[in-house]
C-alpha positions in Angstrom: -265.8 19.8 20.2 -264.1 17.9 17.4 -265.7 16.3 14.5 -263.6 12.9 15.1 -264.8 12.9 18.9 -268.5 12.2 17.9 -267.9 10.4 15.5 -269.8 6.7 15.7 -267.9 3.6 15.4 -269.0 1.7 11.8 -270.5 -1.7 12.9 -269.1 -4.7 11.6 -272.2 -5.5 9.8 -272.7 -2.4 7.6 -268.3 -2.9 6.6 -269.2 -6.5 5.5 -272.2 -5.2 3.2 -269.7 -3.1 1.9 -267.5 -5.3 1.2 -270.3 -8.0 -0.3 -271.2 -5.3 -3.0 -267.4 -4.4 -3.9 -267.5 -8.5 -4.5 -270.0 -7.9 -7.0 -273.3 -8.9 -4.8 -276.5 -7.3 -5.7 -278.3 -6.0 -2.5 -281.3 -8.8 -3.4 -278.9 -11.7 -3.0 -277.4 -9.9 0.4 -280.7 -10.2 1.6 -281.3 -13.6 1.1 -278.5 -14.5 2.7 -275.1 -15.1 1.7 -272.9 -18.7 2.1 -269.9 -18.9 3.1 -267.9 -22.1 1.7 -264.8 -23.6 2.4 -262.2 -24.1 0.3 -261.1 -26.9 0.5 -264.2 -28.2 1.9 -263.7 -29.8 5.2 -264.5 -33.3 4.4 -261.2 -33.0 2.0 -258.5 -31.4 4.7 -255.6 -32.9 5.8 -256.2 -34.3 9.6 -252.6 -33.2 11.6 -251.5 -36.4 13.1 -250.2 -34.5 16.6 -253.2 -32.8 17.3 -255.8 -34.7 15.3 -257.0 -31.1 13.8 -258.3 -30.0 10.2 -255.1 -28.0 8.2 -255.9 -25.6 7.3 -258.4 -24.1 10.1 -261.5 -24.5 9.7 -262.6 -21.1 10.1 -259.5 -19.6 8.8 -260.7 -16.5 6.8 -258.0 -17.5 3.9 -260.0 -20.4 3.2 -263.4 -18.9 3.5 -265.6 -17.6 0.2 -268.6 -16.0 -0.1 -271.4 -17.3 -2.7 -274.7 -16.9 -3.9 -276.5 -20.2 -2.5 -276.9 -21.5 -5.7 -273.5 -21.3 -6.5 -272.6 -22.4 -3.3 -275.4 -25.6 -3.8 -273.6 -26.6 -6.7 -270.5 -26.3 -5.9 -271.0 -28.7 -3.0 -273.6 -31.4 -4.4 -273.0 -31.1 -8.2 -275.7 -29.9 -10.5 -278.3 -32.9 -9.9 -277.8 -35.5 -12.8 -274.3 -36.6 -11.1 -272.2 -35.3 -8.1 -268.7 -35.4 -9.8 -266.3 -32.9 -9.6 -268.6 -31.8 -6.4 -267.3 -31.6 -2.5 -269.8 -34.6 -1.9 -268.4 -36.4 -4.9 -264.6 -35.6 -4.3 -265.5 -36.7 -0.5 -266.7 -40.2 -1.5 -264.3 -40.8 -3.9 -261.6 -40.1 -0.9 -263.3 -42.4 1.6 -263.4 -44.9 -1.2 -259.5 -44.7 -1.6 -259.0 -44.8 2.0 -261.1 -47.9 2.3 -258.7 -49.7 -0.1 -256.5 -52.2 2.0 -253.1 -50.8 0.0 -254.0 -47.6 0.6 -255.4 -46.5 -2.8 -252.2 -48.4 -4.4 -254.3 -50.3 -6.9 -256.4 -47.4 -7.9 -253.3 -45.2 -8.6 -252.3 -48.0 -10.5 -255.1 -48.2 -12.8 -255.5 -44.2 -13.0 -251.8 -44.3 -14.0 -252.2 -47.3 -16.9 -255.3 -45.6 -18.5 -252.8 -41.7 -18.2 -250.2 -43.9 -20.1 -252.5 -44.9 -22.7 -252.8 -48.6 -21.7 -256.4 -49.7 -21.6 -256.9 -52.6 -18.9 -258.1 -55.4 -20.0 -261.9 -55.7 -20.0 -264.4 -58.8 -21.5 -266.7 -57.2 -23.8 -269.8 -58.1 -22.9 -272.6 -57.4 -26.0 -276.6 -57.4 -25.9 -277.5 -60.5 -28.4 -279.7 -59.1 -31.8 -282.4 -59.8 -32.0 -285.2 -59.2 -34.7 -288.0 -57.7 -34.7 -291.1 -59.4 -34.0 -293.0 -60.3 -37.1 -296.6 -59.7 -36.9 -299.4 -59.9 -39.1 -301.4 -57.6 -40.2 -305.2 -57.1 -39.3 -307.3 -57.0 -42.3 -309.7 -54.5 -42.0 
């Protein structure tokens, strides 16, 4: 008998640990469980109009990454103070666009006045002075 004819068939579970540490994943953070994000993230893909589905995929495997879940927490709901630059973030500020009757005209407009170097114009608006309280002194 030949060696290749007992030879077992390498699950698909043990090749993507392989894989994971080639990536640069510690066997701790395998443990706990890798995410897998996408990239773009869904809430920012491109609906086709024909047949009303996500491009690209949504499980296509050119569009998936693996991260550690804090990475992968971060990456999709911002680091705490603020959720710009975040999928959540970039999400909202999509549906906010959308929601504008021309069609995000108006806010191209002013993103394209304040790239140009033209400020719009804003009133100033500027908290009053006021002193400080005098008091007097206690005697002791």
């Amino acid at each position: 008998m030949r060696t290749s004819d007992h030879r077992k068939h390498i699950p698909i579970g043990v090749k993507l640990h392989a894989a994971l540490l080639l990536l640069g994943f510690t066997e701790e953070e395998i443990a706990g469980g890798v995410e897998w994000d996408h990239q773009p993230a869904l809430a920012l893909r491109i609906v086709d109009p024909e047949t009303g589905e996500l491009m690209p995929h949504p499980n296509d495997p050119r569009h998936l990454r693996p991260l550690r879940k804090v990475e992968h927490a971060e990456k999709t709901r911002g680091r705490g103070a603020t959720t710009a630059g975040s999928d959540v973030g970039n999400a909202a500020k999509v549906k906010r666009i959308e929601r504008d009757p021309a069609g995000g005209e108006e806010f191209r407009r002013r993103i394209l006045e304040i790239k140009r170097g033209e400020r719009p114009e804003r009133p100033r608006s500027r908290m009053p002075s006021r002193p400080f309280p005098n008091r007097k002194r206690s005697k002791p």
